[in-house]
C-alpha positions as a Markdown table, in Angstrom:
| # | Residue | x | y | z |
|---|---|---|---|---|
| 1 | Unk | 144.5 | 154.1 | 43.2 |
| 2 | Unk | 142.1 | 156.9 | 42.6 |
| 3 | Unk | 140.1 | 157.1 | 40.1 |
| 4 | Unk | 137.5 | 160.1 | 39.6 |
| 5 | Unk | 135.2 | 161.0 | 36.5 |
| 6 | Unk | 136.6 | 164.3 | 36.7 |
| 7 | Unk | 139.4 | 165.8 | 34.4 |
| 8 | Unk | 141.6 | 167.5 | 36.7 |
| 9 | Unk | 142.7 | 167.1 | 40.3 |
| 10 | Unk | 142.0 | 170.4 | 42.6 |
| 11 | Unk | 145.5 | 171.7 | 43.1 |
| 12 | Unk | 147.2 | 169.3 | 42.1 |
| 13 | Unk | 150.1 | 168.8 | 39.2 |
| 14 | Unk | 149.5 | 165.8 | 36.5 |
| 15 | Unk | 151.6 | 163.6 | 35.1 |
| 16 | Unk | 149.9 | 162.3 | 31.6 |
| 17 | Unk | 151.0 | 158.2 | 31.0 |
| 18 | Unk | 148.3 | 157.6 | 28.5 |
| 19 | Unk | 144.9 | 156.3 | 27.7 |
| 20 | Unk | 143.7 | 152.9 | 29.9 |
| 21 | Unk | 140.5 | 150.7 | 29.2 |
| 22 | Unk | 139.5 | 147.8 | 30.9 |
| 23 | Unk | 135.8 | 145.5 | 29.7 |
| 24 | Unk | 134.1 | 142.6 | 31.0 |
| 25 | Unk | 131.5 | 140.7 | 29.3 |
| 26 | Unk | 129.1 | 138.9 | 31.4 |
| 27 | Unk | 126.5 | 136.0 | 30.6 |
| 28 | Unk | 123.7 | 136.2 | 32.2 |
| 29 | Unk | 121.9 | 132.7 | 32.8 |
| 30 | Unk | 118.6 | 130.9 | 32.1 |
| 31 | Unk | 117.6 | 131.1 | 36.0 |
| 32 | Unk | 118.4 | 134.8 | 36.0 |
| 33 | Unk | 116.7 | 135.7 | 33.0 |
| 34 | Unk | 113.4 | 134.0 | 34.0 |
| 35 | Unk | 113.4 | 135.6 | 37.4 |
| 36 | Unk | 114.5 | 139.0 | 35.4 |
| 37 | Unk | 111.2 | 138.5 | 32.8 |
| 38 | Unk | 108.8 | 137.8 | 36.0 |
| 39 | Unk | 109.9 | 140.7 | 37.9 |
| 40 | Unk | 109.3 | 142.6 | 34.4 |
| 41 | Unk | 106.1 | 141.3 | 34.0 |
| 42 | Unk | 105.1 | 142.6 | 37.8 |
| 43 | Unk | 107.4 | 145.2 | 38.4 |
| 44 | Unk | 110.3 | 145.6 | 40.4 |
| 45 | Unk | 114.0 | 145.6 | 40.2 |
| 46 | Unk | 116.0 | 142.5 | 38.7 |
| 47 | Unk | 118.4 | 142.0 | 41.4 |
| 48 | Unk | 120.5 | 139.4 | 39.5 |
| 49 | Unk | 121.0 | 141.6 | 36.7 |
| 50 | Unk | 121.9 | 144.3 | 39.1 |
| 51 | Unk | 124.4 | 141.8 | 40.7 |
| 52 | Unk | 125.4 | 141.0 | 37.1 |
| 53 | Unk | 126.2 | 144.9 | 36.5 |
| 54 | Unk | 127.7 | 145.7 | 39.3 |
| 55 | Unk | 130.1 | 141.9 | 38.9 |
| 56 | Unk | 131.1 | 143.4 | 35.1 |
| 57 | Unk | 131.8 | 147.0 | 36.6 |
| 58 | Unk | 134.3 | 146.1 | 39.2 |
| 59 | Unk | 136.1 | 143.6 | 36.6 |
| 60 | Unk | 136.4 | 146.4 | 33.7 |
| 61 | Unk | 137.2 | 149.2 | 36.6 |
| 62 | Unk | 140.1 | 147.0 | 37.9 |
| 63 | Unk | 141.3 | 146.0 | 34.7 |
| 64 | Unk | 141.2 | 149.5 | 33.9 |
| 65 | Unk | 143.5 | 150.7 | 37.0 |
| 66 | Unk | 146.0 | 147.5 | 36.4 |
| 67 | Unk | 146.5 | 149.0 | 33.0 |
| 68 | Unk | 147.1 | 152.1 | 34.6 |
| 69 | Unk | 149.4 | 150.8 | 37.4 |
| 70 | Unk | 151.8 | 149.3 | 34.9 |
| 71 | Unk | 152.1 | 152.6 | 33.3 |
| 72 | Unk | 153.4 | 154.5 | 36.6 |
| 73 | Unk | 150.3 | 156.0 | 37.2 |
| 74 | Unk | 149.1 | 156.5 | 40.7 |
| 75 | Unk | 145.2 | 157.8 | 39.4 |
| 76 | Unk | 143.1 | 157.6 | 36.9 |
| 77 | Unk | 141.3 | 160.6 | 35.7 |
| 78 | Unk | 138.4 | 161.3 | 33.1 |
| 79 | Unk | 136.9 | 157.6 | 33.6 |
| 80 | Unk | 133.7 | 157.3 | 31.6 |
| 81 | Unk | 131.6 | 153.9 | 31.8 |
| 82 | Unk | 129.5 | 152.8 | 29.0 |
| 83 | Unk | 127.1 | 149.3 | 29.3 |
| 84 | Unk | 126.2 | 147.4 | 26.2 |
| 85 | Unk | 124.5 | 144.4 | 25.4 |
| 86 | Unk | 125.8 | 142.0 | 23.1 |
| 87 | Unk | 125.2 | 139.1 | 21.9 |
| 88 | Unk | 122.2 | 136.8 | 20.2 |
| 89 | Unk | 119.1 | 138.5 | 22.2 |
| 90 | Unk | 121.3 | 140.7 | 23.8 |
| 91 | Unk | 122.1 | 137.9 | 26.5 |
| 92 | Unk | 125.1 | 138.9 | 27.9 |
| 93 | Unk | 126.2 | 142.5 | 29.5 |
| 94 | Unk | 129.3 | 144.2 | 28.7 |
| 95 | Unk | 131.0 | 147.0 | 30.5 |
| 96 | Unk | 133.7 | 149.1 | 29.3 |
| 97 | Unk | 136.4 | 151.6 | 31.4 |
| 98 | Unk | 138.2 | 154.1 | 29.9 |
| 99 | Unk | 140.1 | 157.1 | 31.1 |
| 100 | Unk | 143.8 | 158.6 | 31.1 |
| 101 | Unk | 146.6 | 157.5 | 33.4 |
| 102 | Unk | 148.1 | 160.0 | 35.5 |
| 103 | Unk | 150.9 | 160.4 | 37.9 |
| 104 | Unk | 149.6 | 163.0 | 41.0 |
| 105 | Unk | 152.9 | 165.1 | 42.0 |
């Protein structure tokens, strides 16, 4: 299935099946978030948290395009990602999907 950020599809005809969303809310662990405050404390990336991030994108993104898929569409267009954190000390990630369903003729 494609899906692109962009509104239209050059030269192409569209088909509008509706809006889809997909999430995914993450926990991050005790082992992660001790390794995430060291590498704070000396710099660097948090490479679990990235793991973490890139784990709740692909979950929301497919949910996203299965809610799309059972609509007829063939693409989703217009996809915007947002990233939260939720929870008591903002302990776990979320990820949300949404954009519009199409049909490419």
């Amino acid at each position: 299935m494609l899906v692109t950020t962009t509104n239209t599809i050059q030269g192409k005809d569209l088909d509008y099946r509706g809006l889809v969303t997909g999430e995914a809310i993450l926990g991050a662990n005790l082992f992660k978030d001790l390794f995430a405050g060291i590498r704070d404390i000396v710099g660097g990336r948090s490479g679990a948290y990235e793991e973490e991030l890139a784990k709740a994108r692909k979950i929301a993104v497919d949910e996203m395009c299965q809610q799309a898929q059972a609509m007829g569409a063939n693409a989703v267009i217009g996809v915007d990602l947002d990233y939260e954190t939720v929870g008591q000390n903002g302990s776990m990630l979320m990820v949300s999907a949404t954009g519009t369903a199409v049909w490419i003729r």
